[in-house]
N, C-alpha and C positions, 0 to 999 in steps of 0.2 A: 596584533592585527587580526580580523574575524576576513576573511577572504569572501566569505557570505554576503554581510555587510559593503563591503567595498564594491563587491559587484550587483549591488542593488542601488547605487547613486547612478544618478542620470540617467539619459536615455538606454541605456542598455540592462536596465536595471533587471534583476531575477523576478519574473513572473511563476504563473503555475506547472509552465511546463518545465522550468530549469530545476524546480523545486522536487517535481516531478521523476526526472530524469536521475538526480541522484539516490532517493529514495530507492527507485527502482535497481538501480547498480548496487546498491545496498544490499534487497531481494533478493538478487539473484545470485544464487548460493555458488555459482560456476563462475564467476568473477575475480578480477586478480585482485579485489579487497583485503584478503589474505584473512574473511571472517569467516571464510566459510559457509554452513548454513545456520548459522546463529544468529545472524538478523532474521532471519526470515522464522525461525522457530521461536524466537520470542512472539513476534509477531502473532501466530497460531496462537500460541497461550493466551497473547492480547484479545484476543477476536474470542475465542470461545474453546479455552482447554479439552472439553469434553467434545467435540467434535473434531479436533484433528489429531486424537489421542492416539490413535495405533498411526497416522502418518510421523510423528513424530517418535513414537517407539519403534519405527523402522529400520532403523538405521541413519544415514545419510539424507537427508530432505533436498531432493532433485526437484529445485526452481527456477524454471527460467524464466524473464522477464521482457518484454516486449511493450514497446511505450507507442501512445496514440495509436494503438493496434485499429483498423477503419475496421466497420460493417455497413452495412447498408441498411436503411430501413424506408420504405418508397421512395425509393430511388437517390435518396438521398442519404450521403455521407457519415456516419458517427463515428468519432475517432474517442475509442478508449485512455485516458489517461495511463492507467498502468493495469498493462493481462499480465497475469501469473499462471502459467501452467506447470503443474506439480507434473513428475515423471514416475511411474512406478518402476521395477528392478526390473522390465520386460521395453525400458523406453516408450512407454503406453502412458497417455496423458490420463490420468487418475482424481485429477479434481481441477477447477478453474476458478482462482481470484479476479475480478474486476475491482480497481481500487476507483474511484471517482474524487478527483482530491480540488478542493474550494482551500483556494488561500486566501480572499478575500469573501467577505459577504454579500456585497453587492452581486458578486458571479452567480449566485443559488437562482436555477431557472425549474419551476415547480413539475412543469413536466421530461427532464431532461434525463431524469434518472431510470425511470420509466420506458423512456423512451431506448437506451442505450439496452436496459433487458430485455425489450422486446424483438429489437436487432438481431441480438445475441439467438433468440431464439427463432428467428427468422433465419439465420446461418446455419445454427446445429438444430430442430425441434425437440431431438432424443435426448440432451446434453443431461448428463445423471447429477452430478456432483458439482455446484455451481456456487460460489459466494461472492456477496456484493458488498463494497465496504463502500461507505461515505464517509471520507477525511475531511472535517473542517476545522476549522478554530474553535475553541471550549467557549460559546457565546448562544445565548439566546434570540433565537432568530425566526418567525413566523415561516419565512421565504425559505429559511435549510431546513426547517421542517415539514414544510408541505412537499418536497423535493423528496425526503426522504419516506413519509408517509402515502407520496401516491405512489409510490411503489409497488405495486401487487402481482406477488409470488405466484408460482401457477406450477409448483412442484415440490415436494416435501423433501426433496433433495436439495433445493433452493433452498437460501439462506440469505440474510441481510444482516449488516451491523453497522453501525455508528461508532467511529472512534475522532480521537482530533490532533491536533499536531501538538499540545501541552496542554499544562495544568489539570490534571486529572491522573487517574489509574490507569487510564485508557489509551492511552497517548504515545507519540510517537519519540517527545522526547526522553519520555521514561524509558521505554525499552531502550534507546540509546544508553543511557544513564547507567541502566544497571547493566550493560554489557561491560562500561567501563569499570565496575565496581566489579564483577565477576573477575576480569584479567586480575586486577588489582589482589585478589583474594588464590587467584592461581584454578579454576573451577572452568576456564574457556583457555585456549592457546593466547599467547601474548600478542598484541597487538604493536605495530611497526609505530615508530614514532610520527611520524607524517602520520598514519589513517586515526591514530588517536588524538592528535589534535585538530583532524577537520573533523571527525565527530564532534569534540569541545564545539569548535566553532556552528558546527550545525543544527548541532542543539539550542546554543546560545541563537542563532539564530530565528529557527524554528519557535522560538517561546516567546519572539515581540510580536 
């Protein structure tokens, strides 16, 4: 039984933000997952190796995670899918992921994404260290690309990437993947019997 699966029949079926929600408890390296920050370091690697290269040579990778985190942007409401604030050794927020996660295609609204940076930067103006991820499915889409592409950066500190929930390098169910292939080889601590088969499952799930 895929519990994933089961809880996306009928009306109450798993949307973006359930999909969302676990992802994010994933993340967050301070969670009783018993993974540690090993999802979330994969992840780095996923996004762009050479830029979180001394957070991940740090030691310990302090993520905490926060779902639909709101900003305002005239006057009106934007709720983040998934904030990541990284913590340095001093409890000082040291970088900030915004995840922006499409589980279907229809959802890609071309100025939405844009709109949510601008938010962001309407809250902090100063914010040094910022990345912006668009999660969608591995599919060619006009509408998730014009989302992604009106995008415009307005600090060299800023950052943007594109990754997707499977089939690719990129993706979210690989970094699952090869966590489970890491315990397996003895290279991560061992994974509990329950969180290794609802990764199974979430993976399996994440890839239709």
């Amino acid at each position: 039984m895929n519990i994933f699966q089961v809880l996306s029949q009928g009306k109450s079926r798993l949307h973006e933000p359930s999909m969302s929600a676990m992802l994010g408890y994933l993340l967050d390296s301070n969670k009783d997952h018993g993974l540690g920050d090993s999802v979330i370091r994969k992840l780095l690697q996923t996004i762009d190796d050479e830029r979180f290269k001394e957070m991940a040579s740090s030691g310990f990778i302090d993520s905490q995670v926060s779902l639909e985190e709101p900003y305002l942007l005239n006057g009106k409401r934007k709720d983040i899918d998934i904030q990541i604030i990284f913590l340095n050794n001093d409890k000082k927020e040291c970088h900030r992921i915004i995840i922006e996660n499409k589980i279907k295609v229809g959802a890609a609204n071309p100025k939405q994404l844009n709109e949510y940076y601008q938010a962001i930067l309407d809250d902090e103006p100063s914010i040094k260290n910022l990345t912006i991820v668009f999660l969608t499915p591995n599919v060619r889409n006009g509408q998730l690309s014009a989302e992604f592409n009106n995008l415009e950066l307005r600090n060299e500190g800023h950052k943007k990437y594109w990754i997707h929930w499977s089939s690719c390098e990129n993706c979210i169910s690989k970094i699952l993947q090869e966590l489970l292939e890491l315990e397996v080889t003895g290279e991560i601590n061992p994974i509990n019997e329950y969180m290794r088969h609802t990764l199974k499952a979430f993976i399996r799930h994440s890839s239709l």
